[in-house]
N, C-alpha and C positions, 0 to 999 in steps of 0.2 A: 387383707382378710386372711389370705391363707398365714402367712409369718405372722399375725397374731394367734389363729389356731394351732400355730405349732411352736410357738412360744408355753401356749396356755400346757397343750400334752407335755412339755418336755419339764414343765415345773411339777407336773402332777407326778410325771415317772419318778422324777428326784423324791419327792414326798417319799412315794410309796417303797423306793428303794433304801429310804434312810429309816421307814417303816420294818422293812424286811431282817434290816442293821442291827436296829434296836433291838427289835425280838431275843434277834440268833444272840446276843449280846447278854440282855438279861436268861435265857436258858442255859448260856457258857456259866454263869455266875453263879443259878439255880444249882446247875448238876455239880458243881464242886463243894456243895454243902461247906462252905466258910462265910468269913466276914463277908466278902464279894457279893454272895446272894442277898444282902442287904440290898437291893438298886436305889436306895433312897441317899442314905449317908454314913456314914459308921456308925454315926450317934444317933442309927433308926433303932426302935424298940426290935426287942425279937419277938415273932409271930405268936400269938396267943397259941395256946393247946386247944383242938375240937371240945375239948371238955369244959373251955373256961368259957365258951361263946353263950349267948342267952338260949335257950332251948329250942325258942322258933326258928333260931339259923341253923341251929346243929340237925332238928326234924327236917329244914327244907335240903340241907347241905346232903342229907342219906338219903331224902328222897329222887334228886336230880344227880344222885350218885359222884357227884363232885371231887370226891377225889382220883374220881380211876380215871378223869380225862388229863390228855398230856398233849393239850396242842402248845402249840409256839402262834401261830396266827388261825383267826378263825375268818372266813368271807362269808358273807350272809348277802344274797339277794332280796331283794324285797317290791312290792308294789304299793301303793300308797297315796295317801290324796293331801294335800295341806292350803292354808288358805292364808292369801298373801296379805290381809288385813284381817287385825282380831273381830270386827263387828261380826255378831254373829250373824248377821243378815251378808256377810261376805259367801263367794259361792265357794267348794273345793274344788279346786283344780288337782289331775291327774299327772303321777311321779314316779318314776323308778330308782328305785335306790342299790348303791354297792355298797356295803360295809365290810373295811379290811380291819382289823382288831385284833390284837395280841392280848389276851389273858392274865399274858405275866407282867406287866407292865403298862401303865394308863399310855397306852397309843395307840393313834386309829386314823383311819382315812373315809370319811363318808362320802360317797361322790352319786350326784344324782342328776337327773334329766325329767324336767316335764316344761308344759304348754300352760302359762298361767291366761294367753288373750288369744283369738286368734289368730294364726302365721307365727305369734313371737313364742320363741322356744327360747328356755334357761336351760345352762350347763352349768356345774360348779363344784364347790367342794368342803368341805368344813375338816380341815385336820390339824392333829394333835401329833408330833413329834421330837421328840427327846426335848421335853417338858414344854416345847413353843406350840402356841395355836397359831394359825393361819386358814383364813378362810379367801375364796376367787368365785366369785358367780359371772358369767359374762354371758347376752344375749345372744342366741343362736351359734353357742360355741366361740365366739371369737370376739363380738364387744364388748370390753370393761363396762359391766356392772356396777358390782361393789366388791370391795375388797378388804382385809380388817387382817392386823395383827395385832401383839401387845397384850398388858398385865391382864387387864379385862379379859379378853380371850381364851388368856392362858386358864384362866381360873374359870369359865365356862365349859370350855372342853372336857378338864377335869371331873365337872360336875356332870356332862354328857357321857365321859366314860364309865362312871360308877353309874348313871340309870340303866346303860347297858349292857350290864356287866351281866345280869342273869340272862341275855343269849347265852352265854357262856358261862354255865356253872364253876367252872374252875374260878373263874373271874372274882367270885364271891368268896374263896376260900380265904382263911385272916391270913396276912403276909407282913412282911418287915414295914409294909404303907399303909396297909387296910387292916383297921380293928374295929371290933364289934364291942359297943356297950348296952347294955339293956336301958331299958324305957320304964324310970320306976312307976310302979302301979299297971303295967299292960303286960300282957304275956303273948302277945298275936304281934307286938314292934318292937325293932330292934334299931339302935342308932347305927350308924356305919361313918364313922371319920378315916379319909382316906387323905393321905399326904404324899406329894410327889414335888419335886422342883421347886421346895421351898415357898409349896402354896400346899391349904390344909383347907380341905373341904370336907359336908358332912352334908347326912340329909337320913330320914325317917323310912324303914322299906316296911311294909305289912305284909301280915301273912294272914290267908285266909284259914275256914274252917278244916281245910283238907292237907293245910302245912304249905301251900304254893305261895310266893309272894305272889301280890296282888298291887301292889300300889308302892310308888315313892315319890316320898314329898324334901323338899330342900328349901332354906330360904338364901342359897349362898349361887344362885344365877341371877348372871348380870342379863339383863333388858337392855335393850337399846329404847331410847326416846322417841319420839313422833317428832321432836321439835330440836334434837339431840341430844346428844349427853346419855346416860346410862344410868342406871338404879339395879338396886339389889332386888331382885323382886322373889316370891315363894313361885315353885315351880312344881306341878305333879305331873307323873307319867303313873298310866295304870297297863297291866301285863296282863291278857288273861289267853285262853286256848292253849292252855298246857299241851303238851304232849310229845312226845320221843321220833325226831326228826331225823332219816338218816343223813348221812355225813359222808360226803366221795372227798377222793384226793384231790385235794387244792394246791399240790407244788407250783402250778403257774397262776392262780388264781387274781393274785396281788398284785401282777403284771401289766396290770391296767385297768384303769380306771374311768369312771365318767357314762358307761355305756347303761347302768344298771342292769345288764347280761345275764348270762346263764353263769358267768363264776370265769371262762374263758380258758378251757384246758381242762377242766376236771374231770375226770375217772377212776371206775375204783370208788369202792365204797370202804372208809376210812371206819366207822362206826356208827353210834348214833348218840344223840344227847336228847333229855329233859328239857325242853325251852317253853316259854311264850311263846305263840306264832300271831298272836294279834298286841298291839300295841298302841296309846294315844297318848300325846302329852296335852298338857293344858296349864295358861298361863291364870294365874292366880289374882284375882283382880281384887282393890280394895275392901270392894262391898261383900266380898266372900265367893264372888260367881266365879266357877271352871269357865273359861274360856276353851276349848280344844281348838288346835290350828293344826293339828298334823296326825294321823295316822297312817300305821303299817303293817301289813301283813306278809308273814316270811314267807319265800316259795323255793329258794334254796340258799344249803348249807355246804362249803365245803372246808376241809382245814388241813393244816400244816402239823404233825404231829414229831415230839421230839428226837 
């Protein structure tokens, strides 16, 4: 038991440390304004101009003030309920969530803790690192669950970083991977195609009457089966409880993982950002029904700035 639990820590520390890598890696590449801050390939597009974006990105992008943030990693704690089967007569079980996230770069580490029965407690992780997905859930920290890498994955994650990329406004800004096309006939939706690792994903974000987004939809997340195998399925997440969250020092924040904590080290108040603090996704079923199986609510921010 115990050298399975400290098997499971010491793969997560590696995660989050090659989390850490990348970051400082894509900002080395950022700040020398050349070919380098490309982090996609030489033969990425360069970044669109704030001026060529469709209007609803460019109002939300001034609104959540987007450009004046300069983090490298952002830590988001959070609380949360999700439900371990879609029937909506399934009940929500209670979760705490870590999210480690870099801005500049589709990478991230989500690590959470909750109780789906009772006595059994889940520990796990869903991360995305220098282009690879890797996910580890194990019962009460230390028995093999499930486990998941590969193309599928990779292309999930990706599509899990762009839903949560407006935590982090910068996140949204167009870059040599993320560019924004308009949605002919709608002035409230903007398409967003983001390419990383030699996978290219997209998906729909809305904005409401007040310029927030409020909603993104995708049909490019893979599903896992009941019976196996995987499908493309549409997926929506909805954003709402806008509001200017302060931001403390996070230099040790990323340092560990799994506890869904207080951030671990943070002090000092960094600044603050525009975000959601409420959040749900919901899986999109044939007949048209939202399925929700997860929500979150933020309770703290901390981040790494450059």
């Amino acid at each position: 038991m115990g050298w399975l639990r400290g098997s499971f820590d010491r793969l997560e520390g590696r995660l989050l440390a090659e989390l850490l890598a990348e970051a400082a890696e894509a900002t080395a590449a950022a700040g020398s304004n050349s070919a380098a801050a490309n982090w996609t390939s030489p033969a990425a597009p360069q970044p669109q101009a704030l001026s060529e974006l469709p209007p609803c990105v460019q109002r939300y992008l001034q609104l959540a003030d987007a450009a004046s943030c300069n983090y490298t990693v952002l830590t988001s704690t959070q609380v949360g309920q999700f439900k371990y089967a879609a029937e909506d007569a399934s009940p929500w079980q209670r979760m705490k969530v870590k999210l480690c996230a870099s801005p500049l770069v589709p990478a991230f580490h989500w690590s959470a803790r909750c109780t789906f029965k009772p006595l059994i407690g889940l520990r796990g992780f869903d991360s995305r690192v220098r282009g690879s997905g890797r996910l580890d859930w194990r019962l009460w920290g230390w028995l093999p669950a499930h486990s998941a890498n590969g193309p599928a994955l990779d292309r999930t994650l990706l599509v899990r970083w762009l839903a949560d990329a407006p935590g982090c406004p910068q996140a949204m800004l167009p870059s040599a991977s993320l560019q924004w096309e308009t949605v002919p006939g709608c002035t409230s939706e903007a398409h967003a195609v983001l390419t990383h690792g030699g996978i290219t994903v997209s998906g729909v974000f809305t904005f409401d009457g007040e310029g927030l987004v409020s909603s993104f939809r995708t049909e490019d997340y893979v599903m896992p089966l009941a019976g196996g195998g995987e499908e493309l399925r549409p997926w929506l997440v909805r954003y709402r409880g806008h509001k200017r969250v302060n931001v403390t020092d996070g230099s040790s924040s990323c340092n560990r993982g799994g506890d869904g904590g207080s951030g671990g080290g943070s002090s000092g108040q960094q600044g603050t950002l525009f975000v959601p603090t409420d959040c749900e996704a919901c899986r999109l079923e044939p007949d048209g029904r939202e399925v929700p199986y997860v929500r979150f609510q933020l309770d703290k921010l901390s981040g790494q700035r450059k």
